[in-house]
N, C-alpha and C positions, 0 to 999 in steps of 0.2 A: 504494500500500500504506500503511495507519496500520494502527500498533501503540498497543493504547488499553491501558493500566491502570485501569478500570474502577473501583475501590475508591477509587483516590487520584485521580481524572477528572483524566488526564495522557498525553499521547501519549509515545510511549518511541521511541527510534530501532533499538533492537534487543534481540534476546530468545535466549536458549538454553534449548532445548527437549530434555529427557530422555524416551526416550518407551522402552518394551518393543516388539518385530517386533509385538505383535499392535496396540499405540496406532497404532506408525508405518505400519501399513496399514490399520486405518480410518480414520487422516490422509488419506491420499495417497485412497483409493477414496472419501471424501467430498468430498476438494476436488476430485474427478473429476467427480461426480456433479455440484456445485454447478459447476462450469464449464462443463457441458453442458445445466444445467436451474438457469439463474441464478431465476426467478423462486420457485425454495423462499428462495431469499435467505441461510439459513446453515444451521449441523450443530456440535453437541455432541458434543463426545468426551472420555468420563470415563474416569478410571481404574477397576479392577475392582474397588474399593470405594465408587466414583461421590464419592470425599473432592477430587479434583483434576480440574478440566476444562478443555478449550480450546474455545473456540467459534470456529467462522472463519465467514466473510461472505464473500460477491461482492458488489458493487454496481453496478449499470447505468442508465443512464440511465429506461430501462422498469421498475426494481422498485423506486428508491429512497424511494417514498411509502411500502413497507413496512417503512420501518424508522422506530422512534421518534425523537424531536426530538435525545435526545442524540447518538446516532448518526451523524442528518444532519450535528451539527455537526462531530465527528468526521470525517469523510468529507470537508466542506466542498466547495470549488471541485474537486474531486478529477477530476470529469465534465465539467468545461468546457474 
């Protein structure tokens, strides 16, 4: 698992997440879907003004040419 802060290109060790029943079940039915069909590779989920988002990722040995260079790095030795 990396938690990346994107804006300030920094991995974080942990995060707290405020979500409403309806964020926190297109979380959970997304990271289902992307666990089950790793090669869509991630899924956006906005809030209901689309002003706040979370993007999450799988990464597998088989999909990780689909994700950009900073990503890779992010990700790193993570598949070895």
């Amino acid at each position: 698992m990396k938690i990346y802060d994107s804006e300030h290109k920094r991995i974080l060790e942990s995060i707290t997440l405020y979500l409403t029943p309806n964020e926190a079940t297109e979380l959970a039915n997304d990271a289902k879907d992307l666990s089950e069909n790793p090669q869509k590779h991630h899924s956006h989920i906005n809030d209901k003004n689309f002003k706040n988002e979370i993007t999450i990722s799988v990464y597998t040995k088989e999909n990780i040419n689909q994700f950009d260079e900073e990503s890779k790095k992010v990700i790193g030795n993570e598949l070895e």
